[in-house]
C-alpha positions in Angstrom: 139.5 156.4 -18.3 140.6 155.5 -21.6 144.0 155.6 -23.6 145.1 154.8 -27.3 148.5 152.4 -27.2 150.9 151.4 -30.0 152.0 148.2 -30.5 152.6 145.9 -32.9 152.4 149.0 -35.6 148.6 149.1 -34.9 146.7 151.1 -32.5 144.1 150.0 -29.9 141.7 152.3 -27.5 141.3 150.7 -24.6 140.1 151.1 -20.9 140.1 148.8 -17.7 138.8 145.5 -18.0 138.5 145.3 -22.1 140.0 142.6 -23.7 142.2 142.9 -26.9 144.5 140.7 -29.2 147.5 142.1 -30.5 150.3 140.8 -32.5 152.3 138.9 -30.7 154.7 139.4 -27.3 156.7 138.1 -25.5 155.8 136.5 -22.3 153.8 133.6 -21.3 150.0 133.0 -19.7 149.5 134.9 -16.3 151.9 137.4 -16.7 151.7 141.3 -16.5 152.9 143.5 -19.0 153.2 147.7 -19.3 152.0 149.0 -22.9 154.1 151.4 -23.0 153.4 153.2 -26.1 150.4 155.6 -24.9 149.6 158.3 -27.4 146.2 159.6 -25.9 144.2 159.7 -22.9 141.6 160.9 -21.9 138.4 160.6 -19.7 134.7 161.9 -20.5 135.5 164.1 -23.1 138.5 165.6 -20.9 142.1 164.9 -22.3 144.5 164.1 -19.6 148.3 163.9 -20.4 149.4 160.6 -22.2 153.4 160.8 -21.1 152.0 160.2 -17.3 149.7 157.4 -17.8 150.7 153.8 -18.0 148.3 150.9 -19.5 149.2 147.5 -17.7 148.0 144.1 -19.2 148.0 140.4 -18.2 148.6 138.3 -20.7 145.7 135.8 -21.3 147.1 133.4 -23.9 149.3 133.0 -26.9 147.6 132.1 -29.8 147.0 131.9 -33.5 144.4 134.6 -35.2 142.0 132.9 -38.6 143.7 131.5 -41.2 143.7 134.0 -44.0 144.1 132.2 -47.7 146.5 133.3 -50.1 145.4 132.1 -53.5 147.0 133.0 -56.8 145.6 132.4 -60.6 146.7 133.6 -63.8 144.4 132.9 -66.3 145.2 130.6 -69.3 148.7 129.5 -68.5 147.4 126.8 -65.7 149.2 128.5 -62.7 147.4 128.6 -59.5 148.9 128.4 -56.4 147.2 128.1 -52.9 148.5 128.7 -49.8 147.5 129.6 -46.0 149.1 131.5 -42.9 147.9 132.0 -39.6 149.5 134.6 -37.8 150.9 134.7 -34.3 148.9 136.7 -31.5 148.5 137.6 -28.0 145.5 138.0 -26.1 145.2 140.7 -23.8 143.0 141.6 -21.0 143.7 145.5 -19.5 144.0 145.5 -15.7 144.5 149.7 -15.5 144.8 152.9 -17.0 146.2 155.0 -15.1 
């Protein structure tokens, strides 16, 4: 069975067992969460109701995702500006859909 969940603003499909990083939330290594947000489910073609189905999650690590460089020019006035920012994730492995 699969199921598409909101969080962080973004969606994810997931199913039992995959492994997903979101943005980040609260909690700490070990512990299990409930992605509450389910907007679809469904199971070999077959749609199944998505306000009955919970998604629950343990909570892998908290991390940082790549650094993504910001870098800014305008062109004959000798203004550049560099800067970096590495955003704060979550790393998620789904335990059940169900």
């Amino acid at each position: 069975m699969f199921a598409i969940v909101r969080t962080g603003g973004k969606q994810y499909r997931v199913a039992a067992g995959d492994k997903i990083a979101v943005e980040k939330l609260a909690g700490e290594a070990g512990e299990t969460i409930t992605l509450g947000d389910v907007l679809l489910a469904g199971e070999d073609g077959a749609l199944a109701d998505a306000a009955k189905v919970t998604v629950s999650a343990e909570i892998i690590a908290q991390a940082k995702s790549e650094k993504v460089v910001v870098f800014k020019k305008r062109r004959r006035h000798n203004y550049r500006r560099k800067n970096g920012h590495r955003q704060q994730m979550t790393l998620l492995r789904i335990l059940s859909v169900a």
